[in-house]
Each structure stands twice: as C-alpha cells, then as structure tokens.
One Martini backbone bead per residue (centre of mass of N, CA, C, O) as a GRO file, in nm:
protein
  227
    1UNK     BB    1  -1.440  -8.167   9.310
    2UNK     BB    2  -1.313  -7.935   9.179
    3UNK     BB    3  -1.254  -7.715   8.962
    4UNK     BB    4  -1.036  -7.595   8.718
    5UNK     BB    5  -0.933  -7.345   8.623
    6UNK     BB    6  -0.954  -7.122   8.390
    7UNK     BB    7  -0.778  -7.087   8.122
    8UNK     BB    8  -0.602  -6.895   7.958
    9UNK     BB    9  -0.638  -6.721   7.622
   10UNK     BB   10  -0.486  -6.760   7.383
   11UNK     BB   11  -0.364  -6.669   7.092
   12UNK     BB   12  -0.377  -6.603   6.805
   13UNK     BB   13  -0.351  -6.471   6.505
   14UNK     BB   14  -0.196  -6.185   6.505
   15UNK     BB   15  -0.412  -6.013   6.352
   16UNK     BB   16  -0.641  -6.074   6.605
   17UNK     BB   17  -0.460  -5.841   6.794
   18UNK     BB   18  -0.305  -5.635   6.541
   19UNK     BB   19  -0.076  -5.743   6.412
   20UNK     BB   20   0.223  -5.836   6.263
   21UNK     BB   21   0.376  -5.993   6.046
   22UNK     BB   22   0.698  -6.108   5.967
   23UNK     BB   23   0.893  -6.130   5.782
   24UNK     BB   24   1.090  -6.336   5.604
   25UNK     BB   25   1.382  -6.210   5.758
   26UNK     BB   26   1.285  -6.129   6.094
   27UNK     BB   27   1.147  -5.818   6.000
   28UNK     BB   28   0.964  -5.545   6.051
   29UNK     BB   29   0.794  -5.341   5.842
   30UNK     BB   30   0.707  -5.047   5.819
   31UNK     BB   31   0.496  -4.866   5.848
   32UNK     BB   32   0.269  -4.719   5.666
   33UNK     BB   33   0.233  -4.399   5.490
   34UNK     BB   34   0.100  -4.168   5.368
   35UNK     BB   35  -0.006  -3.970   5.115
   36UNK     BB   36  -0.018  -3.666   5.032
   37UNK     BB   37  -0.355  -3.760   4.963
   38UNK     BB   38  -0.391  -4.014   5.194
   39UNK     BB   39  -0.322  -4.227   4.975
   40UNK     BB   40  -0.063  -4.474   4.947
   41UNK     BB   41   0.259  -4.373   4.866
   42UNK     BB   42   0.560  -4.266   4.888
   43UNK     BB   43   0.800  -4.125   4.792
   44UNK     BB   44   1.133  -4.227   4.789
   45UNK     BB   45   1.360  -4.093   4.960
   46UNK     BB   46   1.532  -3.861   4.737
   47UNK     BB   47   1.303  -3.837   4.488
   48UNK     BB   48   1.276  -3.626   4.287
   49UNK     BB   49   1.033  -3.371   4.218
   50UNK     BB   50   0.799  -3.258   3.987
   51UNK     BB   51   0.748  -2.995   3.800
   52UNK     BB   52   0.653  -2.680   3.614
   53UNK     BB   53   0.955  -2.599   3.559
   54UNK     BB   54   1.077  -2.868   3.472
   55UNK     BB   55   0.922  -2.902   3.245
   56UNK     BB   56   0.970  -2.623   3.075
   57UNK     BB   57   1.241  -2.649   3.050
   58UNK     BB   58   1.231  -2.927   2.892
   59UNK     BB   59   1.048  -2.782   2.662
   60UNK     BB   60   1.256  -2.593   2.560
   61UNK     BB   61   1.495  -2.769   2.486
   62UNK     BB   62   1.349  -2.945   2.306
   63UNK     BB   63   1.271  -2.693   2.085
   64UNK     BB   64   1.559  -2.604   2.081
   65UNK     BB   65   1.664  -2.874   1.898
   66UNK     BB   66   1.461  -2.863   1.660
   67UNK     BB   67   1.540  -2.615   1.528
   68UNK     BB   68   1.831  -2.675   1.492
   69UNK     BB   69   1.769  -2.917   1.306
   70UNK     BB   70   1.626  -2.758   1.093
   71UNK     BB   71   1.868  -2.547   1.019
   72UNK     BB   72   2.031  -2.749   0.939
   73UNK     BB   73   1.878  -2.900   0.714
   74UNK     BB   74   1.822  -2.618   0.545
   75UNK     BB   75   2.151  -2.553   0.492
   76UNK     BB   76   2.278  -2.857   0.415
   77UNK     BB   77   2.005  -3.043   0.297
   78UNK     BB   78   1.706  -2.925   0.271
   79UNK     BB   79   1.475  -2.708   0.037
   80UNK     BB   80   1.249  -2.482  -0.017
   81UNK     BB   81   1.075  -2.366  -0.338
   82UNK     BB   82   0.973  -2.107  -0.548
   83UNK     BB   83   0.794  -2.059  -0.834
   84UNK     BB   84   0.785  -1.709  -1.038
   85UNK     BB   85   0.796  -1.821  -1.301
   86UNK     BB   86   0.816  -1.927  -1.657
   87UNK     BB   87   1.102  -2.068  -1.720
   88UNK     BB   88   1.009  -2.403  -1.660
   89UNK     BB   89   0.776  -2.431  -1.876
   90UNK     BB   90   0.580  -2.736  -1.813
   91UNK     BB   91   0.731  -2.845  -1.552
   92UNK     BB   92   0.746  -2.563  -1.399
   93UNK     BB   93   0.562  -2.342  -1.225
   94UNK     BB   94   0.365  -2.114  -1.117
   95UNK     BB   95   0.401  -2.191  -0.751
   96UNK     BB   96   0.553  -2.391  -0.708
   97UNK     BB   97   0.684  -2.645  -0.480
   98UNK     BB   98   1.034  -2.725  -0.395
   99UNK     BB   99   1.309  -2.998  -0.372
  100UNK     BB  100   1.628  -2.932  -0.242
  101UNK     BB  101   1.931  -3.065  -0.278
  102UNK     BB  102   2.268  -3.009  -0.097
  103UNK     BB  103   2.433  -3.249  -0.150
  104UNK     BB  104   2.431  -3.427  -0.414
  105UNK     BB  105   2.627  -3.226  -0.580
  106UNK     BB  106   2.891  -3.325  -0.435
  107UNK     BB  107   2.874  -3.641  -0.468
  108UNK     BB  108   2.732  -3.633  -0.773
  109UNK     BB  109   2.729  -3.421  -0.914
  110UNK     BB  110   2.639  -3.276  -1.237
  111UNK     BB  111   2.441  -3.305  -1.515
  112UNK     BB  112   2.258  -3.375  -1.727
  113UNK     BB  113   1.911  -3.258  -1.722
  114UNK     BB  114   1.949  -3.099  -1.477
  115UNK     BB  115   1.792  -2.952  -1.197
  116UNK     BB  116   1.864  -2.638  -1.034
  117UNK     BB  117   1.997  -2.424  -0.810
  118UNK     BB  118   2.128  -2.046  -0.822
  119UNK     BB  119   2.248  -1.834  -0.749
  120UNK     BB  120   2.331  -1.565  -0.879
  121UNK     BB  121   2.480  -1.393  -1.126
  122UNK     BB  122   2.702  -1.125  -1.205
  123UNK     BB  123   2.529  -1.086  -1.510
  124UNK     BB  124   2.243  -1.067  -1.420
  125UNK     BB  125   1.962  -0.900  -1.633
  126UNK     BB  126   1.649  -0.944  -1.551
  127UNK     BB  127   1.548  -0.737  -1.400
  128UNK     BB  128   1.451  -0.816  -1.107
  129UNK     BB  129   1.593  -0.923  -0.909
  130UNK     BB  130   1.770  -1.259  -0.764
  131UNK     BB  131   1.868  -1.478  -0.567
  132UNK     BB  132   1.726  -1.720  -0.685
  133UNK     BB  133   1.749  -1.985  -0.935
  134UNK     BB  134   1.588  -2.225  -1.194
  135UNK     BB  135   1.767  -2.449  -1.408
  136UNK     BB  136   1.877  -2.657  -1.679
  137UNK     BB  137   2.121  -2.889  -1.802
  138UNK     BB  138   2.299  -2.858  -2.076
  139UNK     BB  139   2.638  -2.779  -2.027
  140UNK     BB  140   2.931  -2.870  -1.966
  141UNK     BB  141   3.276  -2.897  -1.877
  142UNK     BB  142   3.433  -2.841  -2.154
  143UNK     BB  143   3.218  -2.778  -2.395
  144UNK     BB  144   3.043  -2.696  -2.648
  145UNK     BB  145   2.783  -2.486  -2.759
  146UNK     BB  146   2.483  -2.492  -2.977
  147UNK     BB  147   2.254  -2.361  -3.206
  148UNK     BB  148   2.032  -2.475  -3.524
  149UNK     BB  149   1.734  -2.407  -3.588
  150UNK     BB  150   1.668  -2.610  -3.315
  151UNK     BB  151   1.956  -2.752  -3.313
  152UNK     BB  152   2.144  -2.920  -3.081
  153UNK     BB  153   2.502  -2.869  -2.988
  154UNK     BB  154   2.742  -3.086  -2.889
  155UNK     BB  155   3.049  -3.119  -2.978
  156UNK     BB  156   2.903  -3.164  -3.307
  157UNK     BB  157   2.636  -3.286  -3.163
  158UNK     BB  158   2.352  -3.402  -3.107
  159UNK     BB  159   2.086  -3.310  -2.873
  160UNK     BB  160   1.889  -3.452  -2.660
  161UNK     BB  161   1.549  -3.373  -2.539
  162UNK     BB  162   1.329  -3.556  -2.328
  163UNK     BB  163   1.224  -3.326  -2.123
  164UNK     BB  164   1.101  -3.211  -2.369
  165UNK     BB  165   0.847  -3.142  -2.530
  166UNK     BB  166   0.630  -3.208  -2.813
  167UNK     BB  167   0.547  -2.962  -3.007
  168UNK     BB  168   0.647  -2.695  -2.869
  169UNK     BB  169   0.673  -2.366  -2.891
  170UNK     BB  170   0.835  -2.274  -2.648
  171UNK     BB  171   1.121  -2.490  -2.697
  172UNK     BB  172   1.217  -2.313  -2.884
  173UNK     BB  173   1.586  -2.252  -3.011
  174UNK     BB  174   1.713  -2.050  -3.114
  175UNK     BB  175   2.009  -1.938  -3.216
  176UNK     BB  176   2.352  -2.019  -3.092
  177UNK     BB  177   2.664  -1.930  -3.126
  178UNK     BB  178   2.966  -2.061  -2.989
  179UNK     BB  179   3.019  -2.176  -2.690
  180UNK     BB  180   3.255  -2.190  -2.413
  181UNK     BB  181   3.315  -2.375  -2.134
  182UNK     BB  182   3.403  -2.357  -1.838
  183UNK     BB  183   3.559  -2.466  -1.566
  184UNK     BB  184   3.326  -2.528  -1.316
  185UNK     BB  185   3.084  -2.500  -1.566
  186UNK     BB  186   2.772  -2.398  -1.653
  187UNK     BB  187   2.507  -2.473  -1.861
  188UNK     BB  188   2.170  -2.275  -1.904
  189UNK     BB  189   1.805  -2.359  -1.903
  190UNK     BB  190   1.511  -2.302  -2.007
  191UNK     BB  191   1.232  -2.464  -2.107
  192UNK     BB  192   1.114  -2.189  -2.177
  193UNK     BB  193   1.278  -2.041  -2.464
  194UNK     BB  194   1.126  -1.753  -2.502
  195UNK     BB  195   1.143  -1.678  -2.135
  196UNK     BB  196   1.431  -1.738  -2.104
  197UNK     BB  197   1.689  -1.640  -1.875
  198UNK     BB  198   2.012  -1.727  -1.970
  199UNK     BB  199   2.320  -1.838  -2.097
  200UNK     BB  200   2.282  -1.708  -2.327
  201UNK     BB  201   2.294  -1.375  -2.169
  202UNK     BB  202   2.487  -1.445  -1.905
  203UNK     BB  203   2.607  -1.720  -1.896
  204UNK     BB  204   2.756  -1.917  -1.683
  205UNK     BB  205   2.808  -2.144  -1.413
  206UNK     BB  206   2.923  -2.177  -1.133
  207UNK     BB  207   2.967  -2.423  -0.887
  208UNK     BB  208   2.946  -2.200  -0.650
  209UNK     BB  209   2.638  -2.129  -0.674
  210UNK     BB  210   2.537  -2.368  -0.592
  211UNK     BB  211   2.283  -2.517  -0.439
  212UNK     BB  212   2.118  -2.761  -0.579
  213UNK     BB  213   1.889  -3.023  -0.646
  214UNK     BB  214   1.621  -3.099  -0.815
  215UNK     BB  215   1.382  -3.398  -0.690
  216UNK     BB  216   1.090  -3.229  -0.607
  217UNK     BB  217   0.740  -3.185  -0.648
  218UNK     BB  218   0.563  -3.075  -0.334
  219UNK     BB  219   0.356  -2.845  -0.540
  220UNK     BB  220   0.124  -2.966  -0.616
  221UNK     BB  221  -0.010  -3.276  -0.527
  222UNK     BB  222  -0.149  -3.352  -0.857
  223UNK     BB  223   0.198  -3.307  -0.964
  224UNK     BB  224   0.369  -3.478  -0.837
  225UNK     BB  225   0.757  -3.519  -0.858
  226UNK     BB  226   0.994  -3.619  -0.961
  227UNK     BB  227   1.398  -3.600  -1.139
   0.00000   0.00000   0.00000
C-alpha cells in the first residue's frame, strides 16, 4: 500500500509568516512610519511644530509682560531710593538704599515717628534742588509744635522722640516755634538735626506729596533693618 502524501504544511503563529496579529477590536493597527529622523513616530497629523520663530515670539511676550509688571509695582506698590545726604543720620546713612511702600499710608495713614519720602515741597529752598526728600513724621494734622532749648513740645505736652539716639548731639534741636500745622499735612525733620533742612525752615508737607513710607533699609547688607 502507498504511503499517503505529505499533508501541506500548515502555517503557524501569524509573526511566523511575516503577519500582523489584528488588533483587540477586530481591525488591523496602520503599519507604523519613520518619523522625520528616520525612527520613532511621527507626530499626530494636525498638530503644530514648534518652531525657533514661535519660541522667540512668546519669549518677547514673556519678557513683555515683566516689565509692565515689574513697572506697575514699582509705580504704584514699592521703590527702592538712594540717600544722597545726611540729614537722617544717624538712622540712614549716605549710600544707604531703602525699600519705600506706597501703599501703606493710603491705606493706614501716616502716624508719628514714620519715615516718609516725599516730592520737594514749593517752598523747599536748601541749595541744589532734588525731586524727592526722606524725612520722619514729627507733628500731625492739626496740633501746634514748638521745641524749647532741646525739648519738644505737641499742643503743650513733651514729645518722646525713642527713634533719636541717646546723647548724641546732631539730634539736639534748637528752639523753634509755635507752628500751627494745617489740615492734610505734616511737619518734618531729619533725625540729624543740625544739618537738615526740613519743616523748621520751609513748612509742613501736605498729603499730596508724600510719596509713600520708607519699611526697610535693604543696603548695606551688614545694616539691614525694618521701621
């Protein structure tokens, strides 16, 4: 009896033939493609390339929109200045850079015994002129003040000055007064009182000028202090 002839062979695991297995849904995935360097996938169909143009494009826009903030805070929220004399020594030296709020005396006043900066005053008259002044707040709205031989006085009462060093003789104020301070402004002087020009010489400081409230001495490094 013959044998049989050879059954053909069947194929195996579709891998086997050079096949795809079919997906999970019952269709076949598209073959993969080369991306642009020649391995990988290529990017979703619709979906923008970054380019070195659109980089720099929002990095202008970035850069735009720091400034105008950086400009809108120091406008309207803090400023740094420089003090360029010594009329407020020996609290703030020549050189120092203070940090100025320019808020906070909108929102809580000026009190007593605060630093300010404010625009010149129109009547401010001490050699070279200078757009803004750093003085501390001596006498409020509407109280009279006056000093007698070192010894100041609000609407008759001694005034402490805690802010002035003890024994120090720039800080001795001469004789001066009575000043009536008129409504929305402020009497002025610097804590070296033999070399500032301040309210003893050209008047109170109205509301209108003040620029805002000096917080902080953020230069020198070693001097570093609040207020």
């Amino acid at each position: 009896m013959s044998a049989d002839p050879p059954s053909p062979e069947r194929p195996g695991r579709a891998e086997s033939v050079g096949l795809r297995e079919p997906s999970p849904g019952g269709r076949d995935d598209p073959p993969e493609e080369d991306g642009p360097d020649g391995g990988g996938e290529r990017p979703p169909p619709g979906r923008p390339r970054w380019s070195s143009r659109r980089r720099a494009i929002e990095w202008l826009v970035i850069a735009a929109v720091a400034v105008c903030v950086a400009l809108v805070i120091r406008v309207y929220v803090v400023q740094t200045f420089y003090i360029p004399s010594p009329s407020m020594t020996p609290t703030l030296k020549v050189g120092d850079r203070i940090l100025v709020n320019k808020l906070a005396y909108r929102f809580h006043g000026v009190g007593r015994g605060d630093i300010i900066v404010f625009r010149r005053p129109p009547a401010e008259d001490c050699g070279t002129p200078v757009t803004d002044l750093v003085k501390r707040v001596i006498g409020l709205p509407g109280e009279t003040i006056w000093d007698k031989n070192g010894t100041m006085y609000i609407d008759g009462k001694v005034l402490a000055q805690p802010w002035l060093p003890k024994n120090d003789p720039n800080t001795y104020t001469p004789s001066f007064g009575p000043v009536k301070i008129g409504a929305n402004s402020y009497f002025v002087m610097g804590d070296n009182r033999k070399v500032s020009c301040d309210s003893r010489y050209w008047g109170t400081v109205n509301r209108s000028l003040i620029v805002g409230k000096v917080e902080m001495l953020i230069w020198p490094l070693d001097r570093v202090a609040f207020f």
